[in-house]
N, C-alpha and C positions, 0 to 999 in steps of 0.2 A: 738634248735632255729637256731645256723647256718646252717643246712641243710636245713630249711623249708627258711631260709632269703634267699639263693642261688635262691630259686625259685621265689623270680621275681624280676624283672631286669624294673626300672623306666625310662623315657625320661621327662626332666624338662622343655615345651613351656615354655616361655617369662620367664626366669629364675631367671635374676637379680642376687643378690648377692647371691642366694643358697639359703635361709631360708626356701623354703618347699622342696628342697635336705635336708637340713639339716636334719629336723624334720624327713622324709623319714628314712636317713640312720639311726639317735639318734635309730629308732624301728627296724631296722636292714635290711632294704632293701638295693639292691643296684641300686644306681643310676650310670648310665652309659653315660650319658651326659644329656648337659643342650643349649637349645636356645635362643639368646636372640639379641636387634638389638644394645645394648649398648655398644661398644668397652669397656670401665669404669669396665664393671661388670668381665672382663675376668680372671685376678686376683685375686678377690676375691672368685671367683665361683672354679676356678679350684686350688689355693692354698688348699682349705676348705672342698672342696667337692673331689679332690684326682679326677676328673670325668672330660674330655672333654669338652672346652664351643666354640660351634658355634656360630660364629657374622653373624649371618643372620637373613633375614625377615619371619615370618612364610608364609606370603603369597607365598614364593617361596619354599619352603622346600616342597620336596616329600615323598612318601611312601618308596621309593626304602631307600632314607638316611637314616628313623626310621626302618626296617627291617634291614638294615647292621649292627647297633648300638646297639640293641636288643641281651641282650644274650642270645646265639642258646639253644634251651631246654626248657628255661624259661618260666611263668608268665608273660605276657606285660605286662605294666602299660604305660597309656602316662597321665602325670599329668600337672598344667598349670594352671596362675593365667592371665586371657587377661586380659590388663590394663585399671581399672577401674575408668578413671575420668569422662566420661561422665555419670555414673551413679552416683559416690560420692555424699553422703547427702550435699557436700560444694557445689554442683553446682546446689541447688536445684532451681525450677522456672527459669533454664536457660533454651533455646531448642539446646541439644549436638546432634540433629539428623543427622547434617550432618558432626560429626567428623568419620575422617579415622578407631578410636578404636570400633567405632561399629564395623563393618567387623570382628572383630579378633575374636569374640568367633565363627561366620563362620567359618572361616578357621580352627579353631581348630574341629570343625565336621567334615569338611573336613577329615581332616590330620585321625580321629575317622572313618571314613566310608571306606577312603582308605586303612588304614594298619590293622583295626580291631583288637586292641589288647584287652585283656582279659579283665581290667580293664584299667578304666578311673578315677582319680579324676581330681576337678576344683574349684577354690575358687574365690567369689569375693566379694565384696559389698552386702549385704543383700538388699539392696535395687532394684537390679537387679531383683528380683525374680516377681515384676513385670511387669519386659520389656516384649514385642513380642520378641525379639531377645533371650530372656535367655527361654523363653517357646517354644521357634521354637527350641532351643538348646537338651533341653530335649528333645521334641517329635522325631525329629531324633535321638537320639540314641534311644528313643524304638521301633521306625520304624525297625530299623536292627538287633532287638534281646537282645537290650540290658534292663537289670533290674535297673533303678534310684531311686536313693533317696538321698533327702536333706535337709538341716536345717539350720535354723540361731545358728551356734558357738558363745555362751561370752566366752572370752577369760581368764578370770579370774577362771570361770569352768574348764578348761583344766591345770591349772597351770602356765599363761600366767601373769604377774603383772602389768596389762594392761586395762584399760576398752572398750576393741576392741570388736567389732562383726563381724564375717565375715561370708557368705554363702560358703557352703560346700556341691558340691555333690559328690558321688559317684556312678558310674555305671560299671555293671559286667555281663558278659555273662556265667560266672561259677557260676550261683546262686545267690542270694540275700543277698545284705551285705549292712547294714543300718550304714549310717553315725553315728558316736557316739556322745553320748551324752559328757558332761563332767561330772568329778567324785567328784570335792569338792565342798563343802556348803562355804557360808560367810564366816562361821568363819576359814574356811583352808586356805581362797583366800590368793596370795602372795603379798606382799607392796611392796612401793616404798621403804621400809626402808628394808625389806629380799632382795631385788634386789640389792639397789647402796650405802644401807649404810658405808658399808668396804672400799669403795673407797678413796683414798687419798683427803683430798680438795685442790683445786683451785681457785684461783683468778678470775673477770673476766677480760676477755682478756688476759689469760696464757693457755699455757697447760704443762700438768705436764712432768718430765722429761724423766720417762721410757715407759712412753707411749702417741705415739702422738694422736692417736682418746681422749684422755682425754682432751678437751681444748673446753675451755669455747670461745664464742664468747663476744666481747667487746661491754659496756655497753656507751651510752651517760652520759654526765653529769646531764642529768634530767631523765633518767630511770632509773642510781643509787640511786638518790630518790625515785623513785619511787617502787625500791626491796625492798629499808629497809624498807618503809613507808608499805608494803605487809607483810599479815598477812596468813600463811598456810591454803587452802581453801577459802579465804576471795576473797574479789574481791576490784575495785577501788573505789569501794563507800567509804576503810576503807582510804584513801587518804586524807592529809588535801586539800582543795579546791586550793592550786598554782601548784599542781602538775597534774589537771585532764587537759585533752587534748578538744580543742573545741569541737569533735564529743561527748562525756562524756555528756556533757550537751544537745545535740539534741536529741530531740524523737527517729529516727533512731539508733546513737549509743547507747541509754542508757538500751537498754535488752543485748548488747552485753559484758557478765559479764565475761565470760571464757577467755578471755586475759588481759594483763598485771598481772599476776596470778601466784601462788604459787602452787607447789602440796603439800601434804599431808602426811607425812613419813608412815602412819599406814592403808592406802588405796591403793590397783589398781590405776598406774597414769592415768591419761585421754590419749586416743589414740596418740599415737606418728603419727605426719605427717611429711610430709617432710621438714616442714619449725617450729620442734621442737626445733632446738637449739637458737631461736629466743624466748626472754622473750613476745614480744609483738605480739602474732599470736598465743596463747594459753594461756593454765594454764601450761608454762614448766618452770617456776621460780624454784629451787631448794629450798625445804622445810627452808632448815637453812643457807645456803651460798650464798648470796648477789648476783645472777648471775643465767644465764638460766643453765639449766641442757646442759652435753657437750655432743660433739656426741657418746665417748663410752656408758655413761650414758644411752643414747636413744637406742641405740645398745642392753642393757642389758636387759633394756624396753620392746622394742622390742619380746624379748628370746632368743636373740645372747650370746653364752658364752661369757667370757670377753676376751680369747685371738682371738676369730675370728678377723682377718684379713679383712681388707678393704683394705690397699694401700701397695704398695710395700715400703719395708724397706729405706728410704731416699727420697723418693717423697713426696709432700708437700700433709696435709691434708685438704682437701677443703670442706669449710660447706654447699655451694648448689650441689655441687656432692655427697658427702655422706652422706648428710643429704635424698635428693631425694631419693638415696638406699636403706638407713634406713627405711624410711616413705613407700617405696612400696611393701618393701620385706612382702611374708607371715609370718608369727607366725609361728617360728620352732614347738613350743608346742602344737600348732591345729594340723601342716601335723604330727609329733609322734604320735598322737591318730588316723590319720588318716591309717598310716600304719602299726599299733597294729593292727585296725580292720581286714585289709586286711589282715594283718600272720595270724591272729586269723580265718579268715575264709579259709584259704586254708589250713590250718595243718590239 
């Protein structure tokens, strides 16, 4: 297996904190850099991933820079998740037509048509798979020779403990290699309680003392009420009546049941976003501890080992910064299957 991993040599667009490096290297490839526009992600990407992180825009990035990067001999890969809020199911009925993140899966054809590396993967939002833009994506690269295929990934299928779904393609100029499927049934899926049971507890508003991504954000004195009064899986209807919030009672907020919420210890938690360490902007209540799940928590979530690194050792840990990281990084556990496929088809 290390001589076959030797043979290809990854580039991670819009890279973030490494999570589809990660998953990459976990099957044994290597990754040889990563791009991203974030200063934030530099640390963590290149602590973790041992790999180069360029703070640049793709729209300016050339072939010349992914040809020099590229180890000589090798397998390309140029792999790459464009950032996917204007297609997110949360922005549904909005028109994101005229944000700047459309362009970006352009440019990553671009970047595909100029340096033509062997393989491509790309991951986004399943809901893309309707755009013009994600279908003009594909048709060029089979314009140039290349062979596509893709699929909506659960995340829980992969070994992910997570109720994520993300779109997954792969395309290859060495033959045909179909995105994979995932390999466990129901009853293999992982919990939140195989995930973050082990974990020391926490207060809210503490974080524990050997590790600082363990820290719960702090709770008001009416949403403390409102965690005991929550029942795991339940929603706010199980609330005595002083505790519900004016929208609770309007027609508009009362299908909105997935927040103020509890997960579930013996379930895939609901999708980790980036505004997960917040009890009131999902189901992220911690099953049995009085408080929203912390950021390592969501990390774990996620598929991040538990000592991955986010912040440098004595720098403060910040819940809208590495909360955003957490929420947009890919599922190490999807890009692993993704580049099992890939060794699997070049051996």
């Amino acid at each position: 297996m290390g001589d076959v991993a030797r043979r290809i040599s990854a580039i991670d667009l819009f890279c973030g904190v490494g999570g589809l490096s990660h998953g990459l290297m976990q099957a044994g490839l290597n990754v040889v850099a990563g791009f991203d526009i974030d200063p934030r992600c530099k640390y963590p990407f290149e602590k973790n991933i041992k790999a180069p992180f360029v703070e640049q825009d793709v729209r300016t990035v050339s072939k010349e820079q992914l040809l020099c990067l590229w180890e000589p001999g090798s397998i390309r890969l140029l792999a790459g998740c464009a950032p996917c809020q204007p297609f997110s199911p949360y922005r549904r009925g909005v028109d994101t037509s005229s944000e700047p993140q459309w362009s970006l899966l352009g440019e990553f054809a671009r970047l595909v048509e100029e340096s033509r590396p062997e393989l491509v993967t790309m991951e986004n939002v399943p809901r893309i798979m309707g755009s013009q833009i994600f279908k003009d994506f594909s048709s060029s690269l089979e314009n140039i020779g290349y062979e596509v295929s893709f699929r909506s990934c659960y995340g829980p299928e992969y070994g992910l403990p997570q109720e994520r779904r993300r779109l997954v393609l792969i395309a290859s100029r060495i033959g045909p290699i179909k995105v994979p499927g995932g390999e466990r049934k129901p009853e293999e899926f992982m919990t939140v309680r195989d995930a973050i049971s082990s974990l020391p507890a926490v207060h809210q508003g503490k974080t524990h003392d050997l590790d600082g991504m363990h820290k719960a954000r702090a709770l008001s004195p009416l949403n403390q009420k409102r965690i005991k009064a929550s029942k795991p899986g339940g929603t706010w209807h199980d609330w005595p009546e002083e505790l519900l919030s004016p929208c609770h009672t309007k027609p508009s907020g009362s299908t909105f049941k997935n927040v103020y919420a509890r997960m579930e210890w013996d379930k895939p938690s609901p999708t980790i976003t980036t505004m997960s360490y917040n009890f009131g902007t999902g189901r992220f209540g911690h099953p049995e501890q009085d408080r929203a799940i912390t950021l390592r928590e969501a990390a774990i979530l996620q598929g991040f080992p538990e000592n991955y690194e986010f912040v440098k050792p004595g720098e403060p840990v910040e819940f809208n910064s590495i909360g955003r990281m957490i929420g947009n990084a890919v599922p190490p556990a999807i890009a692993r299957a993704v580049g099992n496929a890939l060794l699997s088809a070049v051996s």
